[in-house]
C-alpha positions in Angstrom: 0.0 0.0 0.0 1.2 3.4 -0.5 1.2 5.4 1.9 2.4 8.7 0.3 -0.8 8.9 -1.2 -2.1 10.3 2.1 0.3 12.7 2.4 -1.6 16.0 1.1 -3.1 15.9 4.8 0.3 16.8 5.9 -0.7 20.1 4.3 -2.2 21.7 6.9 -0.6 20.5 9.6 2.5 22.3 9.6 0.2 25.4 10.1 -2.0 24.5 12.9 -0.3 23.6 15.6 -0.8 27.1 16.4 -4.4 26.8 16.4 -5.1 23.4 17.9 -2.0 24.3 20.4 -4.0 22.7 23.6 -6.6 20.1 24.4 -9.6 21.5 21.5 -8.5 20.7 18.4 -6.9 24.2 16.7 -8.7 26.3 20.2 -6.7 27.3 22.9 -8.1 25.8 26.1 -9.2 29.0 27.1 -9.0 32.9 26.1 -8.0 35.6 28.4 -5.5 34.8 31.0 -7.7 34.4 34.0 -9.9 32.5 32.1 -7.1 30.5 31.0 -6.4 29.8 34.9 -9.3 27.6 35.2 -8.9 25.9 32.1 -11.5 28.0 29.9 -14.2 27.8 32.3 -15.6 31.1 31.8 -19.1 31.1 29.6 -20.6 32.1 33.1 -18.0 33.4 34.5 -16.6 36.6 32.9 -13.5 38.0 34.6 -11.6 40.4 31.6 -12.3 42.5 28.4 -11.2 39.3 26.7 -14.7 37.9 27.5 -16.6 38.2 24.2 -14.1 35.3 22.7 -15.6 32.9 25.2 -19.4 34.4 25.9 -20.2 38.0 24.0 -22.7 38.8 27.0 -19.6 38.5 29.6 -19.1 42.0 28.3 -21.7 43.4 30.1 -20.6 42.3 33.7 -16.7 43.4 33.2 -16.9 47.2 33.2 -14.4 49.5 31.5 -11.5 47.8 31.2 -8.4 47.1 28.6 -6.9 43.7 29.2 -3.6 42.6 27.0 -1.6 39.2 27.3 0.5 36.4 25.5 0.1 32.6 25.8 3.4 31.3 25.6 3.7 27.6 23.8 6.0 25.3 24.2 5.9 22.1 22.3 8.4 18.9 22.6 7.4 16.4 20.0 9.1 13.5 18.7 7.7 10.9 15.7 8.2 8.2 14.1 7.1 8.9 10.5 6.0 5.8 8.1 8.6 2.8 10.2 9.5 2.9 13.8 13.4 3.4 12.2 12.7 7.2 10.4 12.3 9.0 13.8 12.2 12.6 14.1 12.1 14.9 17.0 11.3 18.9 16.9 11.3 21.6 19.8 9.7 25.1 19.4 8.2 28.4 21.2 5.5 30.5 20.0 4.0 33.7 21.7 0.2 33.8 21.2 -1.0 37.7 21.4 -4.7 38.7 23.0 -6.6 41.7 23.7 -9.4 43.0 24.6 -11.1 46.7 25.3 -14.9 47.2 26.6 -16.5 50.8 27.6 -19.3 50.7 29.9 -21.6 53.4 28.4 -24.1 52.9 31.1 -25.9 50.8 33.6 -27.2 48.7 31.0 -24.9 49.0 27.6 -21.4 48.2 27.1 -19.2 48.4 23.9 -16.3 46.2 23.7 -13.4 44.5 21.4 -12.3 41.3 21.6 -9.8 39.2 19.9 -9.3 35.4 19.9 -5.5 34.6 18.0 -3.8 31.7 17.3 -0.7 30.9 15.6 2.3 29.0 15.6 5.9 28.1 13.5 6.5 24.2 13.6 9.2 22.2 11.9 10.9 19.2 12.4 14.6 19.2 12.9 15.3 17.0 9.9 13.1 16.2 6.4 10.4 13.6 6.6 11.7 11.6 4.1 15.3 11.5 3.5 15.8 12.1 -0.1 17.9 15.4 -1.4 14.7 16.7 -3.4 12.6 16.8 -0.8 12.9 19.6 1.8 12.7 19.7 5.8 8.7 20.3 6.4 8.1 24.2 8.0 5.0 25.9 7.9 2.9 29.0 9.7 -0.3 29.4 10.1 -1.6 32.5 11.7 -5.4 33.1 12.5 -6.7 36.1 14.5 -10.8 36.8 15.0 -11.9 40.0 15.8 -14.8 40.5 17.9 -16.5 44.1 17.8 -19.0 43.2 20.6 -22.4 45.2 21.8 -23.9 43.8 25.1 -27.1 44.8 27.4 -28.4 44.4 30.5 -32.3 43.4 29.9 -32.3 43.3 33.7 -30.4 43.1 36.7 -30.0 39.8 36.0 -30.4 38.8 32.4 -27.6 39.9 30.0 -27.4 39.5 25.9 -24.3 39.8 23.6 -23.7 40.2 20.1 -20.5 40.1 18.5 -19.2 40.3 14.7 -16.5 37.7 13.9 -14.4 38.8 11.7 -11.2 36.6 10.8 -7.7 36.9 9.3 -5.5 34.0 8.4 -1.9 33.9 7.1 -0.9 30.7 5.5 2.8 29.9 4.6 3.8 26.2 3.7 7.0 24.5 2.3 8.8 21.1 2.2 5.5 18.8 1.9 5.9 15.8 0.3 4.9 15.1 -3.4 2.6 11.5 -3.2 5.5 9.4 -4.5 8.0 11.1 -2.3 10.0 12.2 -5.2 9.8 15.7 -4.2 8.3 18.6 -2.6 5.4 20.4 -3.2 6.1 23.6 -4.8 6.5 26.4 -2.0 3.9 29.2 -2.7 5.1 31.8 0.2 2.8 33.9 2.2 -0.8 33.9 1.7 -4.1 35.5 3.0 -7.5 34.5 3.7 -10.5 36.4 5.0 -13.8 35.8 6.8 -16.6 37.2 8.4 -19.9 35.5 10.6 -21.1 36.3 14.1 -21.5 34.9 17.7 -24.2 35.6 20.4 -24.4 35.3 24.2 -27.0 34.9 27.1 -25.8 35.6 30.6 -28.3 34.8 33.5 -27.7 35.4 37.0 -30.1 33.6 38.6 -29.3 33.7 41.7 -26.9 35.7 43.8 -24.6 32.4 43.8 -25.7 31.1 40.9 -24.8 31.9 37.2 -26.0 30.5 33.8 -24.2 31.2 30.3 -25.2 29.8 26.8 -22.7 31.1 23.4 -23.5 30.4 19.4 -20.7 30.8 17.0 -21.3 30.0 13.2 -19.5 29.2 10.9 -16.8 31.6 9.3 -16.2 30.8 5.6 -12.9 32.2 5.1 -11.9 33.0 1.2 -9.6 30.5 -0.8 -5.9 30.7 -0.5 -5.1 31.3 -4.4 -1.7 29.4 -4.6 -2.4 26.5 -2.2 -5.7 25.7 -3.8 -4.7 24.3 -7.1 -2.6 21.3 -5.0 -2.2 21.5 -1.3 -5.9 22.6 -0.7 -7.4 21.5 -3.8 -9.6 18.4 -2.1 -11.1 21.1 -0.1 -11.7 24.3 -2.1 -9.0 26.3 -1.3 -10.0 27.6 2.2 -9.8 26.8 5.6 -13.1 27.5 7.5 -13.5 28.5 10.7 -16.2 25.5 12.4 -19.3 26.0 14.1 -19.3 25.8 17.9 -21.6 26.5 21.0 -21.3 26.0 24.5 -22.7 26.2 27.8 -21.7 26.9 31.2 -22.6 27.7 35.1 -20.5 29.1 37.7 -21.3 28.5 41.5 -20.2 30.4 44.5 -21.1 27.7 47.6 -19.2 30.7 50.1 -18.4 34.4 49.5 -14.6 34.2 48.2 -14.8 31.0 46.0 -16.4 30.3 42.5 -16.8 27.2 40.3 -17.1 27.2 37.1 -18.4 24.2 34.8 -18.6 24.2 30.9 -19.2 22.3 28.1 -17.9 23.3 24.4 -19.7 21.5 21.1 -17.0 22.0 18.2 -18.3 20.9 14.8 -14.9 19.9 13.0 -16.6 17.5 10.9 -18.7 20.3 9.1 -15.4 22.0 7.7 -14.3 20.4 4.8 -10.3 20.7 5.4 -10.5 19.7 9.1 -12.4 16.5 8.2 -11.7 15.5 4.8 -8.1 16.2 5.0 -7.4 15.4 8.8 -10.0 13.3 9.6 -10.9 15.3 12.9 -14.4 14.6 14.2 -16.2 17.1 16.3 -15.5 17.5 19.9 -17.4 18.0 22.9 -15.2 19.5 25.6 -15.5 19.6 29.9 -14.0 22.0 31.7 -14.1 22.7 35.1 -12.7 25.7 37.2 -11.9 27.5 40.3 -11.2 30.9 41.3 -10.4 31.5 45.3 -10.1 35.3 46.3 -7.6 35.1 48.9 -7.5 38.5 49.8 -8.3 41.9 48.2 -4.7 41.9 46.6 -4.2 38.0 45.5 -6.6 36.1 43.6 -5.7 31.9 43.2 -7.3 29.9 40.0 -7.1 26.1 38.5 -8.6 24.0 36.6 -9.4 21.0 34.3 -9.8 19.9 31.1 -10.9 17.0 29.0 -12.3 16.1 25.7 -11.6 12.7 22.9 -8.6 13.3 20.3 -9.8 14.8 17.6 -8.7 12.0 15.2 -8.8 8.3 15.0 -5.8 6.6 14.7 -5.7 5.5 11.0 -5.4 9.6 10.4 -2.2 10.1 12.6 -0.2 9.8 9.4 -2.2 13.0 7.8 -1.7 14.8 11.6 2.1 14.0 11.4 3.0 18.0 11.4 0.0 18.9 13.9 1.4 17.6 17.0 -1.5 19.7 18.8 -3.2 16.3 19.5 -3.5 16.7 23.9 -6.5 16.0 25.3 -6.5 16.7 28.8 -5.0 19.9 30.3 -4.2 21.1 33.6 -3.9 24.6 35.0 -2.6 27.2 37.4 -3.4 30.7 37.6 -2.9 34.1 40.0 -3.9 37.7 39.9 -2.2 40.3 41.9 -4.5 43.4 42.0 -2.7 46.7 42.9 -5.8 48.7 43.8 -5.2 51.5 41.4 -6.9 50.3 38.5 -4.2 47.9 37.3 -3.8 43.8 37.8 -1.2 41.3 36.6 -2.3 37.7 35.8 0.5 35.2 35.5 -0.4 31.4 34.6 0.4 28.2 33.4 -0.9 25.0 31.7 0.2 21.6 31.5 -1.2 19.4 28.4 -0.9 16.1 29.7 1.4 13.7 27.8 -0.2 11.9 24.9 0.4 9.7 21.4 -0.7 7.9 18.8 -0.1 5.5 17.5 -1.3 4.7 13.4 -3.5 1.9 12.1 -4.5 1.1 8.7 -2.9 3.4 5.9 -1.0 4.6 9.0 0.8 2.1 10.3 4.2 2.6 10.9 4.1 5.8 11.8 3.4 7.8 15.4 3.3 11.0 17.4 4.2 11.4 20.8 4.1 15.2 22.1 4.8 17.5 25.2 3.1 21.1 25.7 2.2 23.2 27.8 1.6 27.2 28.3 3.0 29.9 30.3 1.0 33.2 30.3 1.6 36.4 31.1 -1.2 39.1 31.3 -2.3 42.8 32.7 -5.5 44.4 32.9 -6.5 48.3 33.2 -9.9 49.2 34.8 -10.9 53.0 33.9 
């Protein structure tokens, strides 16, 4: 059987590993870095200006506030690519950027910005297949969503959001395989796509201890990448869309200083074309659960937990070679040191617990094993 028939799913993969960086496929576990703390749990449980990337009506519980950070990756993975004897190993950093603004214009209306980014450089130390015509796999995928974001207070306790999503990507691919292995695809440099959907919210404080949250996101059909369409992207139509996802959540206080947060995510891979023709992903539903302990005006404590299936079978690992994103389960730590005049520093850290797999079926023979985790750093402006 030949297996370099397969290979065109290696496409992709040498972008997203920005994207699909955690435990949810090309997410981040969660957005913001106090959010990211408790291991996304946040859909009830706003706590930043970066709140419409996880829940658009968080907005309207955060007052006016500018919030900034960077998710640091760091990713240790090491494969064996088509026999157990052609191993390859690869080590790399990658700063992921957020931000977020929101103006409370009165009791009831706030205005707000939010961005949810992803993106990541990945390359193996060596080319997958050792032959001189074929170069060492690198690729960069970049994808930012921009979320202008209009939420209102219906009453004291009821709270809708409505964001537009509008996305950017930046594609740049070289050294994939031709199917016979003779060569590499030709390298197109640099290119573009756009996008453009929405996302809603519902917040709903039931109870003075009690918190419900509900988000839609739709579907964002980005625009065809020009170059890559006619081989890398051509099973697919060109683009890369942005899938459909909802979630819900509650958060809990069971005594003044301490919250709980529960969520669930729905991710609908398998109705974009390139995650699951090309990669075979199916859709993911994702649990997370989180804690935030105010320990004292000054110093606020966070962790959490998070879990969800890989989002590929094993007889795909061969077409997930370069997207060694493929952790389930992650782990995380989180603090906030408010300094009473306005400003707040978040510092935090995630652990994506160690995972492989191992091909069957067209890929046999070959397997990912993978370390990661995050460190983030973040600071926050009330005004």
């Amino acid at each position: 059987m030949n297996k370099f028939l397969v290979l065109a799913g290696v496409v992709l993969s040498s972008q997203i590993p920005s994207i699909c960086l955690a435990a949810n496929g090309t997410q981040l576990t969660g957005y913001g870095a106090k959010a990211a703390g408790m291991a996304g749990a946040s859909v009830a449980f706003p706590q930043d200006a970066i709140a419409a990337a996880n829940n658009p009506a968080g907005m309207a519980e955060v007052g006016s506030r500018v919030d900034g950070d960077f998710q640091i990756l760091y990713v240790d993975t090491e494969t064996e690519f088509l026999n157990s004897e052609n191993k390859h190993s690869g080590k790399r950093y990658a700063p992921i950027p957020e931000f977020g603004v929101n103006y409370q214009v009165n009791d009831r209306l706030s205005l707000g910005f939010s961005t949810a980014a992803s993106g990541v450089l990945f390359r193996y130390d060596d080319e997958l297949i050792p032959n001189p015509n074929v170069d060492r796999a690198k690729g960069a995928f970049m994808q930012v969503i921009g979320l202008p974001t209009i939420a209102y207070k219906i009453t004291d306790q009821l709270s809708l959001g409505f964001s537009l999503a509008l996305a950017a990507q930046r594609l740049e691919i070289q050294g994939i395989p031709l199917p016979d292995g003779s060569a590499s695809n030709p390298a197109h440099g640099a290119e573009y796509s756009y996008g453009a959907s929405w996302r809603v919210g519902a917040l709903w404080k039931a109870k003075p201890w009690l918190s419900v949250g509900a988000m839609y996101a739709s579907k964002i059909k980005m625009s065809n990448y020009n170059s890559y369409e006619d081989d890398l992207l051509s099973t697919t139509g060109g683009s890369i869309d942005i899938p459909e996802q909802y979630a819900l959540g509650v958060a809990v206080k069971p005594i003044d200083n301490l919250t709980v947060a529960l969520d669930w995510q729905h991710i609908s891979w398998q109705n974009s074309d390139t995650y699951h023709e090309t990669f075979g992903w199916r859709s993911q539903d994702i649990f997370r659960l989180g804690a935030s302990y105010v320990l004292s005006p000054e110093w606020t404590v966070r962790a959490g937990y998070s879990t969800t299936r890989k989002q590929f079978p094993t007889d795909y690992t061969l077409q997930n070679t370069l997207l060694v994103g493929i952790n389930p389960k992650a782990a995380t730590f989180g603090v906030t040191r408010d300094f009473r005049e306005n400003g707040e520093l978040t510092l935090g850290y995630e652990y994506d617990l160690s995972t492989s797999s191992k091909g069957s079926g067209v890929s046999e023979g070959t397997k990912i094993r993978t370390n990661m985790g995050f460190v983030t750093v973040g600071y926050g402006w009330k005004f």
